[in-house]
N, C-alpha and C positions, 0 to 999 in steps of 0.2 A: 353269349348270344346277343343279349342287350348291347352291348360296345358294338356290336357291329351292326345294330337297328339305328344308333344314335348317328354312327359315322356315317351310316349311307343316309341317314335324314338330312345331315347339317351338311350334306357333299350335293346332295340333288338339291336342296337350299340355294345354294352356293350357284349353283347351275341355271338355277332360273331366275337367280338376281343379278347374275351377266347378262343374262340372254337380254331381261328386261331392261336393264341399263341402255346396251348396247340399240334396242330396238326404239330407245326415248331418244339418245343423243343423233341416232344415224340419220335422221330428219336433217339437222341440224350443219353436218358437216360438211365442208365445201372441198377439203383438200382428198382425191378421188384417191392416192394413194390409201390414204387412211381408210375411207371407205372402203378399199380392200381389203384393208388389214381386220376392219370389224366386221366385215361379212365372215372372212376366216375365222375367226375370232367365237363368232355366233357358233358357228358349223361344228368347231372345238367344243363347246358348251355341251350344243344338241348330242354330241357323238358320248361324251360323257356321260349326259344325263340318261340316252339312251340304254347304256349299259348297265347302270343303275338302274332303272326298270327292270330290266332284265334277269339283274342278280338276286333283288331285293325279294323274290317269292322265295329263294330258298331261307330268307329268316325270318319273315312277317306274310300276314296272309293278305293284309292290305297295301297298300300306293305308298310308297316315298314323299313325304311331305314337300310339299313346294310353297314359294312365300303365297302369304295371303291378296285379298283383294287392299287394304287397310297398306300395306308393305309396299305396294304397287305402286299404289297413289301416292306414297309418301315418297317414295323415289323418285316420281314421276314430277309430284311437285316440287321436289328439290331441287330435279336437275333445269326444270321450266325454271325457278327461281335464280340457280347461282349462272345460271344463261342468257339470262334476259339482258343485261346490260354488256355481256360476252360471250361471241360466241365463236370467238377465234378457234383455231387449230390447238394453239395451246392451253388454253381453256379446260377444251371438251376432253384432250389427252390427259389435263391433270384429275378432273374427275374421273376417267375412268381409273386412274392411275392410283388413285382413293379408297376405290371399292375392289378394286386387284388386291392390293396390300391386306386387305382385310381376307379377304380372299383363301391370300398364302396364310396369315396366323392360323386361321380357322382350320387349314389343312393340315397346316405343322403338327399344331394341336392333336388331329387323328392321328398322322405319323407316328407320332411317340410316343400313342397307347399300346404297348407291346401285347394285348391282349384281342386285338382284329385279329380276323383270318388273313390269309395272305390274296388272298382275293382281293378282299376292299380295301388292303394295304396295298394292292397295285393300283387299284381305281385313286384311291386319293396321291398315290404319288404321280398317278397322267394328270389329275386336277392342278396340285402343286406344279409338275412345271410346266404347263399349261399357263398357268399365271405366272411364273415366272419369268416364263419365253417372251408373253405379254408387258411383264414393265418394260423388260432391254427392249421391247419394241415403239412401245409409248414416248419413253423416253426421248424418242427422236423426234417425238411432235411437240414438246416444252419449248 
């Protein structure tokens, strides 16, 4: 039961450190394509984290943790900082492209605890290629 309180923490985690990525860089981006792609991208996130909501009463009586205010700001100042003197298309693509990869470990990692239910081993395998779909798509903004 624990394995599956952990995995849906560090997957809704996961969910609201795109979302927030995405919602810092999207200021930022000029090439409208891409801007679609992160709007999409967002919506993928929300649709995930949504279901995680959803699932998570049946193993815990409280909320799926989401990153903090402290997590926020530090992401926020990251991406204001490795920005500032760039803020091209290929840039903003390799940052997101940073915190994806991070993304898929932290997924893998649930994957291959054969002790989830199949439930949240479906939810993390929409996350995983969810970001997976995301780098092949990234990739073409480098």
């Amino acid at each position: 039961m624990e394995e599956n309180i952990n995995a849906l923490d560090e997957l809704h985690k996961g969910t609201c450190m795109g979302m927030d990525a995405i919602h810092f860089v999207r200021e930022k981006v000029e090439d409208e394509s891409l801007k679609k792609e992160l709007d999409k991208e967002y919506n993928d996130y929300k649709d995930i984290a949504k279901r995680i909501e959803e699932v998570y009463p049946k193993y815990n009586d409280g909320k799926p943790h989401t990153t903090n205010a402290m997590t926020k700001t530090m992401t926020w100042s990251m991406t204001e900082m490795k920005t500032l003197a760039d803020k091209s298309t290929s840039k903003i693509a390799e940052l997101l492209l940073q915190g994806v990869n991070m993304g898929i470990i932290e997924g893998r990692k649930i994957l291959n605890n054969k002790n989830i239910d199949k439930e949240v081993n479906k939810i993390a395998s929409t996350y995983v290629n969810m970001q997976e779909e995301s780098v092949e798509t990234l990739k073409n903004y480098l």
